[in-house]
Kinemage of the C-alpha trace (Angstrom):
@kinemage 1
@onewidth
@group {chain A} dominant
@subgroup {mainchain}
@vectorlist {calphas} color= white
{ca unk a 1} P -67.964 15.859 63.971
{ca unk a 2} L -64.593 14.099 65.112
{ca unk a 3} L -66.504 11.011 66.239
{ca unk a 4} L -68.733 11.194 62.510
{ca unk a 5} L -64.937 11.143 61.277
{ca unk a 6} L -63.659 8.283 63.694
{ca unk a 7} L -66.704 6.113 62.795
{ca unk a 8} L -66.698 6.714 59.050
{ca unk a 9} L -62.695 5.214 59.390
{ca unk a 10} L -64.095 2.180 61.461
{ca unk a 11} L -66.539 1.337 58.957
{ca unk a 12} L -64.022 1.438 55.925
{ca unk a 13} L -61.441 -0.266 57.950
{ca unk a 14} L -64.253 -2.922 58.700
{ca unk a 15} L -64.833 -2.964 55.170
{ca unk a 16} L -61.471 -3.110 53.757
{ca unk a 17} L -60.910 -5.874 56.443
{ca unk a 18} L -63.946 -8.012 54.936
{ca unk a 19} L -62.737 -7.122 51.481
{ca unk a 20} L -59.579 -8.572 51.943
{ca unk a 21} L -60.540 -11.708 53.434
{ca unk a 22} L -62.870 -11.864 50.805
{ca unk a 23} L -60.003 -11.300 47.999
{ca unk a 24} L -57.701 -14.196 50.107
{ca unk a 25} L -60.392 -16.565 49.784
{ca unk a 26} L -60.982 -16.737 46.403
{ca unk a 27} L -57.581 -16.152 45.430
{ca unk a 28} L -55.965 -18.485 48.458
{ca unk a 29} L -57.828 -20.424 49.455
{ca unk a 30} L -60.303 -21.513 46.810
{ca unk a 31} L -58.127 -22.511 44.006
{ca unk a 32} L -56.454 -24.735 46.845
{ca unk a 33} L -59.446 -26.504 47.882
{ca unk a 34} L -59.988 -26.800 44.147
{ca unk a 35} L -56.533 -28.588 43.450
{ca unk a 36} L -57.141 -30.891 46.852
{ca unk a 37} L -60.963 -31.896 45.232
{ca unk a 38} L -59.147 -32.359 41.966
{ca unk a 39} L -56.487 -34.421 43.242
{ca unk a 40} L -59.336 -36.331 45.312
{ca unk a 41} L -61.055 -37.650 42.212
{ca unk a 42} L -57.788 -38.153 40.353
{ca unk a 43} L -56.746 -40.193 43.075
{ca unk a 44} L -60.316 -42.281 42.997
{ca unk a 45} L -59.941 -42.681 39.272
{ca unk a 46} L -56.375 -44.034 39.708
{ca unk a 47} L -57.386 -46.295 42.008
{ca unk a 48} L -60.401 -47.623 40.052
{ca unk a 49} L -57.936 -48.435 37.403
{ca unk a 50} L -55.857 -50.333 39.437
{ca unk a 51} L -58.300 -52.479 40.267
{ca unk a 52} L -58.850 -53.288 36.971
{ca unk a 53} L -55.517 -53.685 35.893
{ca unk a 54} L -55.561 -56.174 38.804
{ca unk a 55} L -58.610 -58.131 37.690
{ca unk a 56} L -56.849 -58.157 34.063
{ca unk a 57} L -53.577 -58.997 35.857
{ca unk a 58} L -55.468 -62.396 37.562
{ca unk a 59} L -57.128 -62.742 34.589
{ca unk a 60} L -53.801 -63.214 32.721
{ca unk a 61} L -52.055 -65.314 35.018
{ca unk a 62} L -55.243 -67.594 35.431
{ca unk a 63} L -54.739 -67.969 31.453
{ca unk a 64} L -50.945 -68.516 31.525
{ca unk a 65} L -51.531 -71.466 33.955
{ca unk a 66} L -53.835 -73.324 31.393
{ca unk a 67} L -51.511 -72.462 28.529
{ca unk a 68} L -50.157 -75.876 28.305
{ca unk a 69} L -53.866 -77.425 28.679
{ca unk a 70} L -55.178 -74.992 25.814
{ca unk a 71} L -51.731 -75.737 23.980
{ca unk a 72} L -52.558 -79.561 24.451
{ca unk a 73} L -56.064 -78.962 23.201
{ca unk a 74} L -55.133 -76.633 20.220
{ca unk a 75} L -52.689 -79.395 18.665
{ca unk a 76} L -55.163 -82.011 19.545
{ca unk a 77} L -57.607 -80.245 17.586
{ca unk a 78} L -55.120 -79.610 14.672
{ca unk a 79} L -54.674 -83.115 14.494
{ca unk a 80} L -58.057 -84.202 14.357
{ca unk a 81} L -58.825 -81.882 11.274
{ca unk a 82} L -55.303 -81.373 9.652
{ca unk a 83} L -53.535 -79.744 7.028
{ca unk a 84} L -52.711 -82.582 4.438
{ca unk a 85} L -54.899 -85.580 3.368
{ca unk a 86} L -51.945 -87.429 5.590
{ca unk a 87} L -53.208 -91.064 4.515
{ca unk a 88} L -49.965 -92.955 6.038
{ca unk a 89} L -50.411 -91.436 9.166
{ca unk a 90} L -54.119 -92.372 8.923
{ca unk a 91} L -53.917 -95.595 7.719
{ca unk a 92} L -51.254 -95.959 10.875
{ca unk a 93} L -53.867 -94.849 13.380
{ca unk a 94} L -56.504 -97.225 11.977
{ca unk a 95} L -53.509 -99.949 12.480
{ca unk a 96} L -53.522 -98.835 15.825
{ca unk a 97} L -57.010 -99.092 16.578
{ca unk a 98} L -58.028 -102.441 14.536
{ca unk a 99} L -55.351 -104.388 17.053
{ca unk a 100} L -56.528 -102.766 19.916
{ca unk a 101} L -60.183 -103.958 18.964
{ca unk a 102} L -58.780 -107.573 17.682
{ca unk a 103} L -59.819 -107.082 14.307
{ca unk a 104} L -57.304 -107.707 11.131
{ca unk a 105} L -57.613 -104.382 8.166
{ca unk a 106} L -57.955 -106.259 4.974
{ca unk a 107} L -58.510 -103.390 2.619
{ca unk a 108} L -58.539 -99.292 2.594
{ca unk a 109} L -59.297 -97.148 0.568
{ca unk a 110} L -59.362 -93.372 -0.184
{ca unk a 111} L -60.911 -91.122 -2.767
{ca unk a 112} L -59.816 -87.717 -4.212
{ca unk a 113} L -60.304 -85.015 -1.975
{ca unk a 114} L -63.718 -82.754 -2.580
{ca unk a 115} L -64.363 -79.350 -1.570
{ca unk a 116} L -66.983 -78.396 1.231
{ca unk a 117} L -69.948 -77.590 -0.093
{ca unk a 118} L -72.360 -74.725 2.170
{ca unk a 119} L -75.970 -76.931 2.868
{ca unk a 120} L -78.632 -75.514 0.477
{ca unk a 121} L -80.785 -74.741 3.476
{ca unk a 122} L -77.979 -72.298 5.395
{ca unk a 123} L -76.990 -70.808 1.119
{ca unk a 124} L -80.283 -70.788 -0.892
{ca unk a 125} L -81.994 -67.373 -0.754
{ca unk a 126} L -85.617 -67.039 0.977
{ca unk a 127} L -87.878 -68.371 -2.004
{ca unk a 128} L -90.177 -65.018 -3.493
{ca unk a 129} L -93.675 -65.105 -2.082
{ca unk a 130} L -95.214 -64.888 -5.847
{ca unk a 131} L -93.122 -67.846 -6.976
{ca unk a 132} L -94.674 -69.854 -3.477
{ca unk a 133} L -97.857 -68.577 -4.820
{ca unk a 134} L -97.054 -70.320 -7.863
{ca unk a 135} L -95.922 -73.405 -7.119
{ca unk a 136} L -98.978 -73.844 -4.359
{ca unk a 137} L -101.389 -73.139 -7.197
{ca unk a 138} L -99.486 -75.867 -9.457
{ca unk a 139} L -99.075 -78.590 -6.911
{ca unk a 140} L -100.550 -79.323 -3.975
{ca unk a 141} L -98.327 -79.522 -1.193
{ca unk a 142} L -98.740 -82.576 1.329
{ca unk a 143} L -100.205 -81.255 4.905
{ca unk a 144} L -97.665 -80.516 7.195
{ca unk a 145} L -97.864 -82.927 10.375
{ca unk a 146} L -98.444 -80.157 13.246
{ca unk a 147} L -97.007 -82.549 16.155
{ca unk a 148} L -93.528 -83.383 14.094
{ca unk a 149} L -90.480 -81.297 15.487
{ca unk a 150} L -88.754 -79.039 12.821
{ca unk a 151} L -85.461 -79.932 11.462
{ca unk a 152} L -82.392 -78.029 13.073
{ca unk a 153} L -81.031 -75.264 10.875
{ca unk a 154} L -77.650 -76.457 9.757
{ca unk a 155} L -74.385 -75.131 11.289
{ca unk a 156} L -72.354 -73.034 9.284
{ca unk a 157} L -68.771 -70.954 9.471
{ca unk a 158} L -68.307 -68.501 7.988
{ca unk a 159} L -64.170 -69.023 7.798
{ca unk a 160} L -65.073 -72.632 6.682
{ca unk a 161} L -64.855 -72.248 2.742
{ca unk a 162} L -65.006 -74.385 -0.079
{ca unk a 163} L -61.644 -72.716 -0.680
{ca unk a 164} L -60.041 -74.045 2.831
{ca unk a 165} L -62.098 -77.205 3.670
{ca unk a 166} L -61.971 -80.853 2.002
{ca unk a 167} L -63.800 -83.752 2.795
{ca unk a 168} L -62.255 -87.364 1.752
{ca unk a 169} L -63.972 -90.167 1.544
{ca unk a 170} L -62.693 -93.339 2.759
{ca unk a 171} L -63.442 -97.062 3.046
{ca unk a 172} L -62.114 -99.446 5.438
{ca unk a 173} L -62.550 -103.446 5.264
{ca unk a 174} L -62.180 -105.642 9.046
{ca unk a 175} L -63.007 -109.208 9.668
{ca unk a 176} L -63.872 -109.976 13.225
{ca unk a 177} L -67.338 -110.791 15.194
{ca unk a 178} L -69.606 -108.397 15.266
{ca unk a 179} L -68.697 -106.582 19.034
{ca unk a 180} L -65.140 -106.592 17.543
{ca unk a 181} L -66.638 -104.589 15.120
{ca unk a 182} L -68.631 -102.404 17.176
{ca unk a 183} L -65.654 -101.783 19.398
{ca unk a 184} L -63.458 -101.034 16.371
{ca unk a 185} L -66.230 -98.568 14.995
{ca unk a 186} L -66.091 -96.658 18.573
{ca unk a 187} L -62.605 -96.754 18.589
{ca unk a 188} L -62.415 -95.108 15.013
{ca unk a 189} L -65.174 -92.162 15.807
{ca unk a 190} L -63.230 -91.486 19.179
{ca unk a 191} L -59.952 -91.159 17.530
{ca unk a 192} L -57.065 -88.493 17.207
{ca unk a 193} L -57.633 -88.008 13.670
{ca unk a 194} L -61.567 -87.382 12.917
{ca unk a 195} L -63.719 -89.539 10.732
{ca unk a 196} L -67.596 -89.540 10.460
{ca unk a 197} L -69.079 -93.038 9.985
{ca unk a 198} L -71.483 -92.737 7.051
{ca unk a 199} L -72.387 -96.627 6.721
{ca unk a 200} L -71.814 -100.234 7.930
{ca unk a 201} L -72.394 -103.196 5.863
{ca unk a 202} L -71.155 -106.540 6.545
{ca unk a 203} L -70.749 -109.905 5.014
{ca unk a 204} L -70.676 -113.521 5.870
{ca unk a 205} L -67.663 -115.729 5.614
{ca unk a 206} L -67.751 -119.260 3.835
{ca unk a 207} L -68.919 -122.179 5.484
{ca unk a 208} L -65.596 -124.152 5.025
{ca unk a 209} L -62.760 -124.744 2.765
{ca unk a 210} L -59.884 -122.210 1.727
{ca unk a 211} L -60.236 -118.349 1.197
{ca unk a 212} L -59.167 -117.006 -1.496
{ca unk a 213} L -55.505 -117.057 -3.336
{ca unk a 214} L -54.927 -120.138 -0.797
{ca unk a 215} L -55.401 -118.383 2.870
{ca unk a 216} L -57.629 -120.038 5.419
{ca unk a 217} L -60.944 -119.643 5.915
{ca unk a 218} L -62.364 -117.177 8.559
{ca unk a 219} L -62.960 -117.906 12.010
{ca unk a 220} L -66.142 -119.165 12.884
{ca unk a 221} L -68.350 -116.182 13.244
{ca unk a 222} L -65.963 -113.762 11.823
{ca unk a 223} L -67.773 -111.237 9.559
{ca unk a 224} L -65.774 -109.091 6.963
{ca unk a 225} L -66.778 -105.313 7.827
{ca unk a 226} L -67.342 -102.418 5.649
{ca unk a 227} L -66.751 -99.049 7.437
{ca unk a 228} L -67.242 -95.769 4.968
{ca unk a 229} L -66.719 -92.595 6.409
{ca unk a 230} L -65.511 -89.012 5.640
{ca unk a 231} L -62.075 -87.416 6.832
{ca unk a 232} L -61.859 -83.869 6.529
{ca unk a 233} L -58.860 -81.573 5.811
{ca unk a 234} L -58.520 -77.923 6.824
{ca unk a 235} L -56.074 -75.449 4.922
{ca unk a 236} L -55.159 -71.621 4.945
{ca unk a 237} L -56.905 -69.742 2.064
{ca unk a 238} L -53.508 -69.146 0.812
{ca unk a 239} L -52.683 -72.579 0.036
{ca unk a 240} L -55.975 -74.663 -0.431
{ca unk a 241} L -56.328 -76.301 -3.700
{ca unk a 242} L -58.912 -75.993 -6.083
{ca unk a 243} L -61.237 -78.838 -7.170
{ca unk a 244} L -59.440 -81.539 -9.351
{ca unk a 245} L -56.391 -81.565 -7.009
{ca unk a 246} L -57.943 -80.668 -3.937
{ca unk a 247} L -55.473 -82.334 -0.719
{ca unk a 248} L -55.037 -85.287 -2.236
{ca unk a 249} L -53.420 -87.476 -5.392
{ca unk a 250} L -54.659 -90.084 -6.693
{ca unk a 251} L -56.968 -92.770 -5.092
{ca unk a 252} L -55.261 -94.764 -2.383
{ca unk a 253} L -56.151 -98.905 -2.288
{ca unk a 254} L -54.482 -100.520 0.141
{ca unk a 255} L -54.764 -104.554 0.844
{ca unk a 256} L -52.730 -106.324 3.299
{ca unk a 257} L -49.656 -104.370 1.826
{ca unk a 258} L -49.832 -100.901 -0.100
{ca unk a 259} L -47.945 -101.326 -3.379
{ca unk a 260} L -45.587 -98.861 -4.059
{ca unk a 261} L -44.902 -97.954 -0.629
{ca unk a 262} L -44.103 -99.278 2.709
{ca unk a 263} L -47.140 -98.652 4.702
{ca unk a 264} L -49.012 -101.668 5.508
{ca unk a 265} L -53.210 -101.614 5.967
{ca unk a 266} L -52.623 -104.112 8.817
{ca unk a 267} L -49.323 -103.733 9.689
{ca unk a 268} L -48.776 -107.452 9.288
């Protein structure tokens, strides 16, 4: 009976001995081990966001060192497309330019300002297949030529707006041979301020005798040159003019001297 007794103590002491290592664990040691795992993947997640903050961090001072090249580009590109018609500084560049290419201005000129107008291909609705019905049954439509390559679809902005964007048309006269010419018509699309070439005409000089109002004739082989083009103006919303007074007064003429102001064409 006393060894029953002795045994029965052994086994709850075992027990109670298991129990409590049992209890230690899970109230020890596991909430430990849970803290260290925690602290393992906080640490990984830390780290993983350092790296990124370093990528951003090279990224940034990648960026800072071309600051003064996009700076350069950003006003180069404000000038090219600027906020005021600007026709002294214009006709100045075209100064500029006509000496460097050998060939005297003789006249410019500038019309009113005109709003920018969306292309009817990128602002027209889709046509309505009954009203394509309609027409086909009315007229017959010449055969498309299978082998021709389509027309690009024009390019269009939405924050260009008739309400920020002006287009001015200008002409600009230039007597000189005819690879003067061509150089001064490179010279002019390659520019700082920008101005699309629309057309080129030219006409002969006189044989012989005076020009007109007394000057001397033309050089042999000197051709006077017609150059009309567009130069465009871009404004904020806030203070683009309507149409009527859109960027610029009135029409500016400008031969040999512009009257009424001290801005020559040729800057002779």
């Amino acid at each position: 009976m006393t060894v029953d007794r002795n045994r029965m103590k052994m086994i709850v002491a075992v027990l109670s001995g298991v129990a409590v290592l049992a209890l230690g664990f899970l109230l020890g040691v596991q909430p430990q081990l849970s803290t260290a795992s925690a602290a393992v993947d906080q640490r990984q997640s830390v780290e993983q966001q350092n790296e990124g903050l370093r990528a951003t961090l090279e990224q940034l001072v990648t960026e800072n060192d071309q600051l003064s090249t996009l700076t350069a580009d950003r006003d180069s590109r404000r000038a090219s497309i600027p906020e005021g018609a600007d026709m002294p500084e214009l006709i100045r560049q075209l100064d500029e330019m006509a000496e460097a290419a050998g060939v005297p201005v003789t006249s410019f000129t500038a019309a009113d300002a005109v709003s920018y107008e969306m292309p009817a291909s990128a602002s027209a609705p889709a046509a309505d297949a009954s009203s394509t019905e309609s027409a086909s049954d009315d007229a017959t439509a010449a055969p498309a030529d299978p082998g021709a390559p389509a027309a690009p679809a024009p390019f269009t902005d939405p924050a260009v707006t008739a309400a920020n964007f002006s287009t001015i048309a200008v002409t600009v006269d230039v007597e000189g041979s005819y690879d003067q010419a061509l150089d001064f018509v490179d010279r002019l699309q390659k520019g700082p301020r920008l101005f699309l070439v629309t057309t080129i005409t030219s006409t002969e000089p006189d044989e012989g005798g005076d020009g007109a109002d007394g000057e001397a004739a033309a050089a042999p082989g000197a051709q006077t040159w017609t150059i009309g083009g567009l130069v465009f103006v871009m404004q904020d919303d806030e203070t683009a003019p309507t149409d009527g007074d859109a960027t610029t007064t009135a029409p500016t003429q400008a031969e040999g001297t512009d009257e009424g102001t001290d801005t020559t064409a040729s800057g002779r």
